[in-house]
N, C-alpha and C positions, 0 to 999 in steps of 0.2 A: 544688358550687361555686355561689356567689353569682352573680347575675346582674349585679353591682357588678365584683366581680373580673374577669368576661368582658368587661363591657364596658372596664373600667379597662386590658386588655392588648389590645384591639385603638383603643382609642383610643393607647395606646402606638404601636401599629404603624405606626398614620397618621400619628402624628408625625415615625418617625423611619423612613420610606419614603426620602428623600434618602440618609441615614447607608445603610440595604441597599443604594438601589443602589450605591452607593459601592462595598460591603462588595463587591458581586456583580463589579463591577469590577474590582477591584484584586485578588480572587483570582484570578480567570478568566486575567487577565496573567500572574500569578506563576505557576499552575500552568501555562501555556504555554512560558515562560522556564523552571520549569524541566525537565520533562518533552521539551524541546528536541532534546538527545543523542535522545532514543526515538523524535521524532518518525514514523520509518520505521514502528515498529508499534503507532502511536497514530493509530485511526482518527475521535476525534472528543472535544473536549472541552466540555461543555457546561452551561447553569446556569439557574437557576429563581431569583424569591423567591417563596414560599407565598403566594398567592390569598387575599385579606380570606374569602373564603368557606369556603376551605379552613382556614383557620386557625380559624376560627370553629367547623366541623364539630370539628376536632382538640382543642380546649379542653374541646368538651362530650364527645366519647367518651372520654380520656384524665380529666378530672376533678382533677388536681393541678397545675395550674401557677397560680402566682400572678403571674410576671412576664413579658414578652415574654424577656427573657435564661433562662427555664427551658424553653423551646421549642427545641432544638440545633438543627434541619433549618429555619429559617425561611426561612435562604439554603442553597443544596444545588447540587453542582456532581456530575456524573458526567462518568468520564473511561472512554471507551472502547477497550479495545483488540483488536487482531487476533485474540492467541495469548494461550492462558489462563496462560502461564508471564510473560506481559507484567504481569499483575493484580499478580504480588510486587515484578518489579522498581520500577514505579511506588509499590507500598505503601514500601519501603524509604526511596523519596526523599521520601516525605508525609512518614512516623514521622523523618525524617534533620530539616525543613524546618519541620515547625508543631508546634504543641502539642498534643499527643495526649489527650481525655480517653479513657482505656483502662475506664472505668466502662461509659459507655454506646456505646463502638465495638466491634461486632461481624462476625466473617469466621462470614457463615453458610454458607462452605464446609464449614469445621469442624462447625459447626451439625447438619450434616444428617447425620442418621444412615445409617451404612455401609449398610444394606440398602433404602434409600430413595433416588429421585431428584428431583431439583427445582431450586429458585431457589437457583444458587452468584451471591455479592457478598460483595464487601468493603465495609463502612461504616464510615468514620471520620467521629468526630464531632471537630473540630478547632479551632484559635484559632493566632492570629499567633502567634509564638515571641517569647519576651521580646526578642530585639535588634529584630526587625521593628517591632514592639510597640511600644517605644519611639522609634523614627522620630516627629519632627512631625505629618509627613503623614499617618501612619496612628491617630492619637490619638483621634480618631474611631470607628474601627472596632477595637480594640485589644480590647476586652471582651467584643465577639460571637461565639457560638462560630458554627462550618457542618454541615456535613455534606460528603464525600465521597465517592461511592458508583465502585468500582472495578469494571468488571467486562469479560468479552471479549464479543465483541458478538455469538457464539453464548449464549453466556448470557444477553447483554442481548433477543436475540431471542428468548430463551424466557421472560424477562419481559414484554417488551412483549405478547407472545401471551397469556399467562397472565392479565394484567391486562385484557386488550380482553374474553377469555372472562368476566370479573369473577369468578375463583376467586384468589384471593390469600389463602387459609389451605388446605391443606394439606387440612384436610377437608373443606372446603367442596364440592366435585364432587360429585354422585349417585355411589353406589359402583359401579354396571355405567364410569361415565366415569374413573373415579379412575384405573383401573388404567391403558387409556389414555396419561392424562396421563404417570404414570411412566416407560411405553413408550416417548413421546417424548422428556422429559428426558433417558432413556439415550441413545436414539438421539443427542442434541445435545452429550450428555459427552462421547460417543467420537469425534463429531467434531472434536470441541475439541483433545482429543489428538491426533487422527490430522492435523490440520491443522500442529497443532504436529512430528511428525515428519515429516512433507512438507516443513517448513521445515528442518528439522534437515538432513533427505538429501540438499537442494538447495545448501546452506549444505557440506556433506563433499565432492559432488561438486563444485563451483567450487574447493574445495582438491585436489581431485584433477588435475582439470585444467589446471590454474596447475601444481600441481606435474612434469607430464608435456610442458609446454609449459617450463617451466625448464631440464627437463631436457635438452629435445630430443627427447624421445619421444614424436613426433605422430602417428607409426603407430597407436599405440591410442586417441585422441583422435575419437571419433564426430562427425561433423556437427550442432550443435544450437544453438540462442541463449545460451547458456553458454558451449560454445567457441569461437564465433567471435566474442563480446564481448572474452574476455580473450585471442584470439588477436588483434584490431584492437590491444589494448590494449601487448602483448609483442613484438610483431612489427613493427618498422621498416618492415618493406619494405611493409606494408599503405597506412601514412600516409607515406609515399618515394612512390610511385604516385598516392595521392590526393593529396596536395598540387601534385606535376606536374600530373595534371588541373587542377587548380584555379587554379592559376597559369598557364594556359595559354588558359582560356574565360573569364581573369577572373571568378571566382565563389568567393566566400567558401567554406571548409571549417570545418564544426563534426565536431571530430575526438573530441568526446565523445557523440555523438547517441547514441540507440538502438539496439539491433538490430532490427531489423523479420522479423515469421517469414516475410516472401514469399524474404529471399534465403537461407534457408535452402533454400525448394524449389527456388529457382531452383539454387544448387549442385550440389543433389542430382540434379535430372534432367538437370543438366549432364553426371551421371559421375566427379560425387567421394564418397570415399566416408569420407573421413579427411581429418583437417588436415591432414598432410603431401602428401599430394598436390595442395593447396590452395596451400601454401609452394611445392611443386618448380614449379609451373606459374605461380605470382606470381613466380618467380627467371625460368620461361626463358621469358614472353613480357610480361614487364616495360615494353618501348619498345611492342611491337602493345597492349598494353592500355589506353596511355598516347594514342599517333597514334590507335584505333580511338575509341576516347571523345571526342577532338575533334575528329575529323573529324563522330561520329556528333552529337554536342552543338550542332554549327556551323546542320549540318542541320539541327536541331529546332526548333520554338516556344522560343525564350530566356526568355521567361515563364514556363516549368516545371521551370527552373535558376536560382532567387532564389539558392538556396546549396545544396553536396552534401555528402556525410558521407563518410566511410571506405567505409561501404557501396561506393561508386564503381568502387573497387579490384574488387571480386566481380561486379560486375555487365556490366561490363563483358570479364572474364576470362570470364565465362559466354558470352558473346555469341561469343568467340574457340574457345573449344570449339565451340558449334555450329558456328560457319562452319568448322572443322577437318573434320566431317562430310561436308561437300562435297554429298552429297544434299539437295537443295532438301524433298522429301518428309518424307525422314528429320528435318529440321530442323525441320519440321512436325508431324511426331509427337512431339518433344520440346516445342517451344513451346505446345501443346495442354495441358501440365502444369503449364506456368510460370502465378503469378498476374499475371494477364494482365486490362485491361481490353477485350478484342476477344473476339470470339462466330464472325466467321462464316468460312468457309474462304477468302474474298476475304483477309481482313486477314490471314489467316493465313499465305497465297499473300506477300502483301503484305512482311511483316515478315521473312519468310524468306528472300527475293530481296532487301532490304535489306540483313540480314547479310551475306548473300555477297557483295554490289556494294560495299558498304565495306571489308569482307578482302582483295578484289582491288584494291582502291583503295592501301591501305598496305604493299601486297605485291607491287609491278607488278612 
């Protein structure tokens, strides 16, 4: 290559620096808009335009390009996701959305030979789709092609690792390191996989559990951030109680908050041990869960009730089983498991002699 030609394509470049970013703009939007639905297991979408210097290296090692338009990766967007089965459905909605040159885009999933491990991506080299294309506004940008590099962000991590080592061919490594390298790859496949069935098993149980709570069948429903989400969610009487509170301290309820894992322990060392015992015990102390929370709430710094969640409902029901205990001690040796911001057997003393003096309060 002429040293005419090289400079004739990055004086290109500089000219039309305005037109990329543009270019870099206006895909970055689109692929957000439409990647949208997935958002949930789309961990990061992101974009580059190629470095004067980089482009410049690239000219002279490659040897064939005559024009800035024969460069496809100028502008380059990678889109990261969670779970490796994320990389198709995203590929789907590209190949659905732009124009695919299928010449120079390659899934070096494919690529890589079965008894080898290494760098899994999908590349698509891409351009606006003729209706896009033809828009006013993108008249401009209509002719450039991109790059879109698809990949999960365990693989993307064994990129990034791969590239900071500066091994990025395959043989490049001393052969004692090569094997190594392999070693790791695998290790990063299978947890690509195994991350992806962890998602799978957690996605079956919430149907399992929805479906046992449908049914009425709380007896076999385990204590866990699962069941007591979609129990808040199915269960009236959780948000019937909380809303009482709430309307009661004057304090806003967000009846869709989170579940937090403290009131899971808190439950558990309460002495439940299943939903249903959860349900039988929200039916029979429904009004003490209700009078205990505001009397207990009255009493409190009102600055650490801006607003309460469903949560309320449990927390407060736990409080009512301790003080069922009736041992000041014993209350003590429960409270000691709760997540609890207090350490020393004073507050401990403290908070347990609370409980009770409030129980006897709405129980004279």
């Amino acid at each position: 290559m002429t040293d005419n030609v090289q400079n004739n394509i990055l004086n290109e470049y500089d000219n039309s620096l305005i037109i990329l970013d543009k270019l870099e703009t206006k895909i970055k939007e689109l692929l957000k808009d439409l990647l949208e639905p997935n958002k949930a297991n789309i961990h990061t979408i992101s974009s580059r335009i190629k470095s004067k210097d980089s482009l410049s290296k690239k000219i002279e090692r490659k040897n064939k390009y005559s024009y800035l338009r024969d460069i496809t990766d100028i502008v380059g967007f990678r889109v990261i996701t969670l779970y490796s089965d994320t990389v198709d459905e995203v590929a789907k909605i590209i190949e659905s959305e732009f124009k695919i040159d299928e010449q120079n885009s390659i899934d070096k999933r494919k690529a890589l030979e079965p008894n080898k491990f290494g760098y899994l991506s999908l590349h698509y080299v891409a351009s606006l789709s003729d209706i896009r294309g033809q828009l006013p506004e993108n008249s401009s940008i209509s002719n450039f092609c991109f790059e879109i590099q698809i990949r999960s962000i365990l693989q993307h991590t064994w990129a990034e690792i791969e590239h900071d080592l500066g091994y990025k061919s395959k043989n490049s490594p001393p052969q004692p390191i090569q094997r190594r390298f392999y070693r790791l790859a695998g290790l990063l496949e299978v947890a690509d996989e195994e991350f992806k069935h962890l998602r799978n098993a957690i996605e079956d149980y919430k149907g399992q559990v929805e479906d046992s709570i449908n049914q009425n069948n709380l007896n076999n429903v385990r204590i866990d951030i699962e069941s007591i989400k979609e129990f808040i969610q199915r269960e009236p009487l959780v948000k019937e109680i909380s809303k009482t509170i709430s309307t009661k301290i004057n304090v806003r309820l967000y009846e869709n908050q989170g579940v937090e894992s403290d009131i899971i322990e808190r439950l558990i060392f309460s002495g439940f041990s299943n939903i249903e015992e959860i349900k039988r015990d929200l039916e029979q102390y429904r009004n003490q869960i209700t009078d205990f929370a505001v009397l207990w709430i009255s009493g409190s710094n009102r600055n650490n009730f801006g607003f309460i969640t469903c949560e309320v409902a449990f927390i407060y029901l736990c409080y009512i089983k301790l003080a069922l205990i009736g041992n000041t001690s014993d209350i003590i040796d429960r409270l000691k498991f709760f997540p609890l911001n207090i350490g020393t057997e004073e507050q401990f003393k403290q908070l347990a002699a609370r409980i009770v003096k409030t129980y006897k309060e709405i129980n004279p």
